[in-house]
C-alpha positions, -999 to +999 in steps of 0.1 A: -495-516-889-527-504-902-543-471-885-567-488-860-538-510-848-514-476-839-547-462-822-551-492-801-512-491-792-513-450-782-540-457-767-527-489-746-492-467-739-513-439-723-536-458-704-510-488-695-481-465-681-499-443-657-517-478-645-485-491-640-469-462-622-503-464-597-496-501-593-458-494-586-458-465-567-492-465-543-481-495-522-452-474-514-465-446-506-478-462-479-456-462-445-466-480-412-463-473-378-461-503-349-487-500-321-455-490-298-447-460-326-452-426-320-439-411-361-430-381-382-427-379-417-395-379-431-381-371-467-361-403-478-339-381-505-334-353-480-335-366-447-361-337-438-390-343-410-418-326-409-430-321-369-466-307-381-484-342-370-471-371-341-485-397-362-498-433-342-505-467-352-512-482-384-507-475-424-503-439-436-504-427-471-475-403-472-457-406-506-431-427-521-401-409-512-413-404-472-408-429-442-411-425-405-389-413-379-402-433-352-402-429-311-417-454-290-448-446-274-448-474-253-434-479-221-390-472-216-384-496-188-350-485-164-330-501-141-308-484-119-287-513-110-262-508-077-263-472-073-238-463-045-255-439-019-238-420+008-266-420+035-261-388+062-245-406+086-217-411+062-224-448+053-217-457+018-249-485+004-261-499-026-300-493-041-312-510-070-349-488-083-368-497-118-391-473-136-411-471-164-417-435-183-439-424-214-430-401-236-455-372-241-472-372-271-479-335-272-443-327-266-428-352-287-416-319-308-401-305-283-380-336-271-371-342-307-358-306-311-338-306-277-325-342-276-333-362-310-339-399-305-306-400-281-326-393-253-324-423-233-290-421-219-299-386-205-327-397-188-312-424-172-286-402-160-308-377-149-333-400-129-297-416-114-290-380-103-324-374-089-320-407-065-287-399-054-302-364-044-337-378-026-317-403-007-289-382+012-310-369+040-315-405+054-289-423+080-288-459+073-310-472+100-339-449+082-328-465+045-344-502+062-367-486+087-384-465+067-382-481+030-417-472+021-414-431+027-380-429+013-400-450-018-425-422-018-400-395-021-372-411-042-407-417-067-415-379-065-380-369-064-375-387-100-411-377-115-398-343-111-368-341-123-378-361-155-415-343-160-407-311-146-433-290-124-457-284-150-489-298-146-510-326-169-541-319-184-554-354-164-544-351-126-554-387-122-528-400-155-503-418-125-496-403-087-478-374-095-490-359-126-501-331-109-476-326-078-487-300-052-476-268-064-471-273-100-475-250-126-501-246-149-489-225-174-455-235-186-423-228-202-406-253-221-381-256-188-406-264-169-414-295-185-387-316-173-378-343-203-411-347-220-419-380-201-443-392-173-428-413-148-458-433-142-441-464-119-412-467-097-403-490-074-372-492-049-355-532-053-325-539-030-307-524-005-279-537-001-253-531+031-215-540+020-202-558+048-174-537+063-203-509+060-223-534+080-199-537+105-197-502+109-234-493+109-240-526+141-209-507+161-226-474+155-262-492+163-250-507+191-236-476+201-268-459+196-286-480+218-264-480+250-267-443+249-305-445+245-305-473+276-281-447+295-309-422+289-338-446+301-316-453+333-308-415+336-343-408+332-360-435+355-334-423+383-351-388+379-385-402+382-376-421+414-360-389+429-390-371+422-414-398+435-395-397+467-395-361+469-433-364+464-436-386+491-416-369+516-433-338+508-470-354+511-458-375+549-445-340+557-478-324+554-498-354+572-475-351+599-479-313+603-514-317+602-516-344+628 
């Protein structure tokens, strides 16, 4: 091999490998996110994330040896499916409620830290615990007769058990981003689960049938003593007309 052949080959080595290693390594370097990804960098070789930046949608030049933990950013749709209620007038029923949460971008560290990704299964719980709680001051005649209040406050009773009583930066994000009395300087506890509850709404109620039974006999019950009442009450009103009458003939009759 003559001398300008061994300079062309050096030359080719160190120019050829570090164009290889660019044409290997740059495409992965690159990492992607889903437009339903929130993401933090993680350390493939380690397993270490780094919380500095809630990256978002689209392709991310992070290095070869990081990926993405990914959350979704999207809406977490829940069913509560059957939830036995005992209603105050100690009637046991059955309410079926879907929502849909967010989680909070600028406290996507903090529900990382206090729950990981296993976070669905405690909200669920928690909202089921929050529905149980909103729905005990109702008797079971109120539970059909007033389904849109009790929706109202179920919906409240949830947002604020899973968003806590801190207030959002927008009041106008979903109906109780800013609930009356919240708080606008915060603790972490006072920021529920991370999440905005932004829709709820209460599906079947459902009225087992020997509860149905007993809620007619009580109903019925119910209205004989109000039609007792109406008869006891129209019988005072008669009295008192007559005693009005007698009263006013009296007076005529004196002053004739």
């Amino acid at each position: 091999m003559t001398d300008d052949n061994k300079c062309f080959f050096i030359v080719a080595v160190a120019i050829g490998i570090p164009v290889l290693l660019i044409v290997i390594l740059v495409p992965v370097s690159f990492s992607g996110l889903e437009y339903y990804e929130y993401g933090f960098k993680r350390q493939k070789s380690t397993g270490t994330v780094d919380k500095t930046e809630v990256y978002t949608t689209g392709k991310h030049f992070v290095g070869p040896d990081v990926e993405f933990k990914t959350f979704n950013s999207d809406a977490h749709f829940v069913t509560l499916s059957d939830v036995a209620i005992f209603t105050a007038d100690k009637l046991e029923v059955k309410m079926t409620a879907y929502l849909q949460y967010f989680l909070r971008k600028d406290e996507l560290v903090l529900l990382h830290d206090a729950y990981d990704t296993d976070y669905k299964d405690i909200i669920k719980n928690s909202a089921l615990d929050a529905l149980k709680g909103a729905t005990t001051g109702y008797n079971t005649r109120e539970l059909v007769a007033n389904r849109k209040i009790m929706e109202d406050n179920i919906y409240k009773a949830v947002s604020q058990r899973l968003g806590g009583t801190c207030c959002r930066s927008d009041c106008t994000a979903y109906k109780y981003a800013c609930p009356t009395g919240c708080k606008t300087t915060c603790t972490s506890a006072d920021k529920g689960y991370y999440v905005d509850v932004k829709y709820f709404h209460l599906g079947s109620i459902t009225i087992p049938n020997d509860v149905q039974s007993q809620y007619m006999k009580a109903l019925t019950l119910q209205e004989e003593a109000d039609r007792e009442k109406l008869l006891q009450d129209a019988q005072v009103v008669r009295k008192n007309t007559t005693a009005m009458r007698y009263v006013e003939g009296f007076h005529r009759n004196v002053m004739l």
